[in-house]
C-alpha positions in Angstrom: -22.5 -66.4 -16.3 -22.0 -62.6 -17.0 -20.1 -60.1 -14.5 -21.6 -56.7 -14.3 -18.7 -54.4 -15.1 -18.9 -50.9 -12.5 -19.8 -47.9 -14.3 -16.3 -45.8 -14.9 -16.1 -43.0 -12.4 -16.2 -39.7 -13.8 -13.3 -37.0 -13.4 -14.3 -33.4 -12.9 -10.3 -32.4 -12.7 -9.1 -30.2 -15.7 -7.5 -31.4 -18.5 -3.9 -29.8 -19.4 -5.5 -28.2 -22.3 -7.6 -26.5 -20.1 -5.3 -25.5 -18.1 -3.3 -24.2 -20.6 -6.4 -22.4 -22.3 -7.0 -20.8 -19.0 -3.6 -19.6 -17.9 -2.1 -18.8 -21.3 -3.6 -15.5 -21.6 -2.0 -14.3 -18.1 1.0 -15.5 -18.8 1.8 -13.8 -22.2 0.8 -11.0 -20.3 3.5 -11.5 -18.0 6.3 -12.8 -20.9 5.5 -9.3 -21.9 6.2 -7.1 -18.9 9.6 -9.0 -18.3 10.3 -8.4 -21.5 9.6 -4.9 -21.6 11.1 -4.1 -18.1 14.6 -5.6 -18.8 14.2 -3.5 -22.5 13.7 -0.7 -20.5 16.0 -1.1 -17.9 19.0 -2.1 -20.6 18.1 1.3 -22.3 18.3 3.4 -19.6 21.0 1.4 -17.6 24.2 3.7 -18.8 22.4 7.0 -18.2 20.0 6.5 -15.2 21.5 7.7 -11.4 20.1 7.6 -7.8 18.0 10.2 -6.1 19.9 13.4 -5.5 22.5 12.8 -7.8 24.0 15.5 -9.5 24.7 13.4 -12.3 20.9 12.8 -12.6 18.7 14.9 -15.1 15.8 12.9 -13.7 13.0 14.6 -11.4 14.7 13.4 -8.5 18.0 13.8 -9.3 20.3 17.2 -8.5 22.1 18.0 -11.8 20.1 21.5 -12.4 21.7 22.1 -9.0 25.4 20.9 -9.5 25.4 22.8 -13.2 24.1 26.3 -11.6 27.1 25.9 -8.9 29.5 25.1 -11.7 28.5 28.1 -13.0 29.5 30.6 -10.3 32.8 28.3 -10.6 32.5 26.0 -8.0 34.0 22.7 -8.5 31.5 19.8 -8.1 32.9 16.3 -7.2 31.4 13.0 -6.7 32.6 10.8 -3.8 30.8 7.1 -3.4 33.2 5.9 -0.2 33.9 6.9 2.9 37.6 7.3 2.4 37.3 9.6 -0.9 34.8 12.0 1.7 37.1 12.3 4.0 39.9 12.8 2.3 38.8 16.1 0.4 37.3 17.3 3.9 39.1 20.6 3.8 38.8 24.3 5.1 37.9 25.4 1.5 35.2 22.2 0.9 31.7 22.2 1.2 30.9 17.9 2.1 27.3 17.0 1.2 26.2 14.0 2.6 23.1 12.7 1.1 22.4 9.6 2.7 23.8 10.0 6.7 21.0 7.1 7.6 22.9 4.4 5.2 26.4 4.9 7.4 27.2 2.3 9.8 27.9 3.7 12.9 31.6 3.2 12.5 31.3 5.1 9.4 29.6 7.7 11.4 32.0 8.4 13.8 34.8 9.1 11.2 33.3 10.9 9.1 32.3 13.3 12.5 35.9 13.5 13.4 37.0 14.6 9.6 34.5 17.3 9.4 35.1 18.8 12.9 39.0 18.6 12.1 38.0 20.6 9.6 37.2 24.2 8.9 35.1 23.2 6.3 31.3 22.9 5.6 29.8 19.8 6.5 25.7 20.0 4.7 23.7 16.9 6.1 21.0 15.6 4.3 17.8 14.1 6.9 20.2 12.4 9.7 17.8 10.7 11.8 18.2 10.5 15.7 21.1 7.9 15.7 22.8 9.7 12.7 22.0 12.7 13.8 23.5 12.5 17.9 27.0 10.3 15.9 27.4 13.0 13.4 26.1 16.3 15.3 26.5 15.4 19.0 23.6 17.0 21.2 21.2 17.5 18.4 18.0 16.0 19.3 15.4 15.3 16.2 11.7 16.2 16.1 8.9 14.0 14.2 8.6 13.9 11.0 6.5 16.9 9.0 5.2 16.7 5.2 7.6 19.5 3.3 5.9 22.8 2.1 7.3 26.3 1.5 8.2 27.8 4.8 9.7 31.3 5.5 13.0 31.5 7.3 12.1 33.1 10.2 15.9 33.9 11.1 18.7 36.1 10.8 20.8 33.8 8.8 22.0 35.6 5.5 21.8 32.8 3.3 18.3 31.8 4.3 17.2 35.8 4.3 18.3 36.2 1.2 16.5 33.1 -0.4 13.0 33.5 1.4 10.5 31.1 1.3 11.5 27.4 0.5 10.4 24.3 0.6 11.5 23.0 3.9 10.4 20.9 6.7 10.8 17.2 7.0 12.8 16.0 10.0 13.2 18.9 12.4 16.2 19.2 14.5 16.5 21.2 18.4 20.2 22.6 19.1 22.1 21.6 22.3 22.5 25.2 23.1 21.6 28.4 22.1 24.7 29.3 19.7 22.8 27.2 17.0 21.0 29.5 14.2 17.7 27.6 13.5 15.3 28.5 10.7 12.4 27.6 8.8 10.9 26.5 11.6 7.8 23.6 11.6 5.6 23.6 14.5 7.9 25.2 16.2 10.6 23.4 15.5 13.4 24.1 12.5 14.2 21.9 9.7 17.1 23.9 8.9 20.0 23.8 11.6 23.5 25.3 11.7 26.1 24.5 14.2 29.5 26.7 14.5 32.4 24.9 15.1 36.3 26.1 16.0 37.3 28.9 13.1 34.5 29.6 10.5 33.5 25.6 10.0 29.7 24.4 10.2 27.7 21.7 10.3 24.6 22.3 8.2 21.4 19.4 9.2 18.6 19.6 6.3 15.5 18.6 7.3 14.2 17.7 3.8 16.1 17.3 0.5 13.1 18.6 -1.6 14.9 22.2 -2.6 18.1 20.3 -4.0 15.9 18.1 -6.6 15.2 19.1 -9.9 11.5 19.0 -10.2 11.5 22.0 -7.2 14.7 23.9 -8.0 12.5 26.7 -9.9 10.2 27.2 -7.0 9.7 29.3 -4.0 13.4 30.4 -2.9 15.0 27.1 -3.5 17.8 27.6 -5.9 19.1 30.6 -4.0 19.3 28.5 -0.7 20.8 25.8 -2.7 23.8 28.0 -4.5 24.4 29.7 -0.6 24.9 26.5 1.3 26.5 24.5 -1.0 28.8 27.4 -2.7 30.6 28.9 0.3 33.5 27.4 -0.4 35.1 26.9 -4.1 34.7 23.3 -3.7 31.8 20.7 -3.4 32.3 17.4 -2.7 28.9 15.2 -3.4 29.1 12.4 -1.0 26.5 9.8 -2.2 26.9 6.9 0.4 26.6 3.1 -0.6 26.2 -0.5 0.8 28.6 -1.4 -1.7 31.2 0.9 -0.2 34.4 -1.2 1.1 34.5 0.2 4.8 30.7 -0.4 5.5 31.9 -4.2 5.5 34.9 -4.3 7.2 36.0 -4.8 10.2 35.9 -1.5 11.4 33.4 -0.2 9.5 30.9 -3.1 10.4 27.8 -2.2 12.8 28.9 -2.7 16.9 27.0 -5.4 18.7 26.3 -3.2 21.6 24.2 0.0 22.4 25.4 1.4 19.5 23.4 -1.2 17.3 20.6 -1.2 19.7 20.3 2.4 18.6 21.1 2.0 14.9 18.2 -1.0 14.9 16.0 1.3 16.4 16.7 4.4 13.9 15.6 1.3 11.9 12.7 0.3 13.3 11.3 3.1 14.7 11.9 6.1 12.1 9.2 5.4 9.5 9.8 9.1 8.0 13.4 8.2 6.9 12.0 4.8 5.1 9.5 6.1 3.5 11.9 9.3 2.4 14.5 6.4 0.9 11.3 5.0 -1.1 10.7 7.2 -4.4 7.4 8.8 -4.3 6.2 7.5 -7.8 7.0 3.6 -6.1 4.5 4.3 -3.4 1.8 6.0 -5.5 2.1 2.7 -8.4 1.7 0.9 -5.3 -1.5 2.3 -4.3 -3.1 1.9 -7.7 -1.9 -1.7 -8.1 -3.7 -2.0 -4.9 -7.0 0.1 -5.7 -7.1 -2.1 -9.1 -6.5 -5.1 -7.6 -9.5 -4.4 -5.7 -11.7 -3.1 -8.2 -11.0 -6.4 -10.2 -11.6 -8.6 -7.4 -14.8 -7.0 -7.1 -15.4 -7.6 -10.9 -14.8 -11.0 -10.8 -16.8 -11.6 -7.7 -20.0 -9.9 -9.3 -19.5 -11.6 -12.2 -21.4 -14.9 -12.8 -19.7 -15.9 -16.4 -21.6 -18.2 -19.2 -23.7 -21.2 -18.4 -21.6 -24.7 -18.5 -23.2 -28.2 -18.8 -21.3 -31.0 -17.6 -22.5 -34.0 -16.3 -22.8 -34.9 -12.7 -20.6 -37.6 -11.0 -23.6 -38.8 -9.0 -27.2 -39.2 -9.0 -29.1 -38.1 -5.8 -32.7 -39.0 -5.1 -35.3 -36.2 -4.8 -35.7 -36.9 -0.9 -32.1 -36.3 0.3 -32.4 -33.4 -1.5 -35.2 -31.7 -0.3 -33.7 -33.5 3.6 -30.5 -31.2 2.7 -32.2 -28.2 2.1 -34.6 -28.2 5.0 -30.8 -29.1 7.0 -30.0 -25.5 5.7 -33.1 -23.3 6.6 -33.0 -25.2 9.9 -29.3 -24.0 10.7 -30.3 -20.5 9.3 -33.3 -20.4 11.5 -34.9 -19.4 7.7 -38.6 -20.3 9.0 -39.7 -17.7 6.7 -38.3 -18.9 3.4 -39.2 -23.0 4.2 -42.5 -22.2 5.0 -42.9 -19.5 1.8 -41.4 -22.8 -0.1 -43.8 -25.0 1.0 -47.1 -22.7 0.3 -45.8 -22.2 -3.1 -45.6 -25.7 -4.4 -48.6 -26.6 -2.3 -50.6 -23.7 -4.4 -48.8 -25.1 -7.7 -50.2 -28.5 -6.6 -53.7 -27.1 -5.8 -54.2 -24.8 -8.6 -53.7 -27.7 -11.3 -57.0 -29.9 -9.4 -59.1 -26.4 -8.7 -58.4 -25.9 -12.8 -56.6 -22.7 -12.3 -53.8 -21.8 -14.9 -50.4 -21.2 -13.5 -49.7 -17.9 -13.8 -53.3 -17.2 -11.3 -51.8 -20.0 -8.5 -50.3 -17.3 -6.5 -53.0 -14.6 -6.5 -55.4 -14.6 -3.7 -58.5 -13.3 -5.1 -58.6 -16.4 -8.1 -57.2 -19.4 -6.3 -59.2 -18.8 -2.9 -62.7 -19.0 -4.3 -61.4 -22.2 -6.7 -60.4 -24.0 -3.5 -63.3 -22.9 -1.2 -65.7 -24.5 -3.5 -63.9 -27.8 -3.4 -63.6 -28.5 0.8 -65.3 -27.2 3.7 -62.2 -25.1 5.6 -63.5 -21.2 5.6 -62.5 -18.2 4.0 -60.3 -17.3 6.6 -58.8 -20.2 7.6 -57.9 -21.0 3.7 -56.4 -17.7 3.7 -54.4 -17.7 6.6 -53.1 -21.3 5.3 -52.3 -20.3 2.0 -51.1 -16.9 2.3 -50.8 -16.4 6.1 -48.0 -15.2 7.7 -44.8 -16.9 8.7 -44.7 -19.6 11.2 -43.3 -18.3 15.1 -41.4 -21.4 15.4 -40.8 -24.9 14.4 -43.7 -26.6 15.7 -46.0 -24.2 14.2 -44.3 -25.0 10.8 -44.4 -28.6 11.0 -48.5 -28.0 11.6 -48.5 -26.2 8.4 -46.8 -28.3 6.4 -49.1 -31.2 7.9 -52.7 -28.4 7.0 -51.1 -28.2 3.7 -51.0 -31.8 2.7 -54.7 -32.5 4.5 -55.8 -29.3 1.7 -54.5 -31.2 -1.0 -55.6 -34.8 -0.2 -59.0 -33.0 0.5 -59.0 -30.9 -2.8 -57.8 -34.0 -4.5 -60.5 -36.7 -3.8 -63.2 -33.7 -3.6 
């Protein structure tokens, strides 16, 4: 007695060498870029600086600025914490503060009472609407508005003097009408200056455009620049930090009550400062990643790659077929294409017992009169059956497929 052993099932899941074959080519690729970004990166890691930096020669950076104030003999220093800003806060000190937004609002409120101590200069850099009413009480901020050269439209001397710059940005409204405003932006100026006791000022910037490298030389920017940061014989650069000790203490941490329901909604409601924190080259390699990622998706999906033979896991019979595909122009309502299918292999059928060659099965004028002359059904009628129109619903096609068969048993035993 012999047992009939099952035929072994057959696995259509890759192999590991296929895999590997696949995904090797992607992921050199990717070896690479690491590779080449931290190369990169640990070249460039003892010379490269922030935006606005005046230690920066990049296109962003500020060093063409700090070196043509260091020329007219103004001393340029670098401060990272709040403590070294506020301690050189002086009468005869111009205080820069490039990043206002990145302050807690502890931080805020010192540096506010420092600078209006003061007799000094206090140059603020974009200060958004909680920045902005901490460090320049009463000043309310305007929407956002793309930069572009802007004349001065005031009597300040430093801003007459320099002429057209590239302003605009944030634009700020004074609490009363001792403020000088210029270069104003649909109405509104991105370039505010408040008096305070003896011959201090707070200075709000709109935009930091003019103060970067890669627009220095244009317009009337480096004359605005050398006017508001050299009035007094020193500059302190105030680049603020996360990593600065009083934005995580105690003191300096972010209050759990309006005052952080106002700092979370600078956050989440100011998209202008975000996207001013973002460099500009970041978002435009975004955008092409994205346009190429959807040009190649659009490759791939047009593209129908070389024939592969593999052997099927099942057999299925001829009728569950042809049931499966009827299942789909039924659900598509495809009356059209099911009845276009079954004229076509009827007139294949026919053709071969009327003796007409293949390539004449489908025209009119050659199969019609080959048929005609084997069964009694008319000109017309043949016609209509064999080339007519599509069927109006599903009974009507049903009746044709059944006139179809009753032409082929006819032609056949004719």
């Amino acid at each position: 007695m012999t047992t009939a052993t099952a035929p072994s099932p057959t696995s259509t899941a890759p192999t590991p060498h296929q895999v590997w074959k696949r995904a090797r080519g992607l992921l050199i690729a990717l070896l690479i870029l690491v590779i080449a970004g931290v190369t990169f990166a640990a070249v460039r890691s003892g010379t490269n600086y922030g935006h606005l930096d005046p230690r920066s020669a990049d296109a962003k950076g500020s060093r063409a600025a700090a070196e043509l104030l260091k020329a007219r003999g103004i001393s340029v220093t670098v401060a990272t914490t709040l403590d070294e800003a506020t301690t050189a806060a002086g009468p005869d000190t111009t205080l820069l503060v490039t990043g206002p937004n990145l302050l807690t609002p502890t931080q805020q409120r010192r540096l506010h009472e420092a600078t209006s101590a003061s007799t000094g200069r206090t140059v603020l850099i974009a200060p958004g609407p909680a920045a902005a009413s901490r460090l320049s009480p009463g000043v309310r901020t305007e929407p956002h508005r793309p930069v572009a050269p802007l004349p001065p439209s005031c009597a300040f001397p430093a801003a007459r003097s320099a002429g057209t710059a590239d302003m605009g940005g944030v634009r700020y409204t004074a609490p009363d009408s001792t403020a000088t405003a210029c270069y104003p932006s649909d109405g509104s100026p991105s370039l505010l200056i408040l008096k305070h006791r003896g011959d201090g000022d707070t200075v709000l910037l709109g935009s930091p455009d003019f103060l970067r490298n890669e627009r220095l030389d244009q317009q009337g920017n480096a004359s605005l620049a050398l006017q508001l940061l050299g009035s007094r014989p020193h500059l302190v650069w105030y680049l603020p930090s996360l990593a600065d000790p009083s934005a995580t203490s105690d003191d300096g941490s972010p209050d759990n009550n309006n005052d952080s329901d106002s700092d979370s909604g600078e956050a989440s409601g100011e998209e202008s400062d975000f996207l001013d924190l973002i460099p500009s080259g970041w978002l435009w390699g975004t955008l092409q990643l994205t346009l190429a990622a959807v040009l190649a998706a659009i490759w791939r999906g047009r593209r129908l790659g070389p024939l592969v033979v593999e052997r099927l896991p099942v057999s299925i019979r001829a009728s569950e077929s042809a049931e499966g595909r009827a299942g789909l122009y039924r659900k598509a309502n495809a009356r059209e294409r099911a009845a276009e299918s079954l004229r076509s292999a009827a007139r294949n059928r026919i053709a071969r017992l009327a003796g007409v060659t293949a390539r004449e099965a489908h025209t009119s004028d050659v199969l019609l009169p080959a048929v005609s002359a084997r069964t009694t059904t008319t000109g017309d009628d043949l016609s209509t059956l064999l080339f007519g129109p599509a069927p109006a619903d599903d009974a009507a096609l049903v009746l044709l497929a059944e006139h179809l068969d009753a032409l082929e048993r006819e032609v056949r035993t004719s």
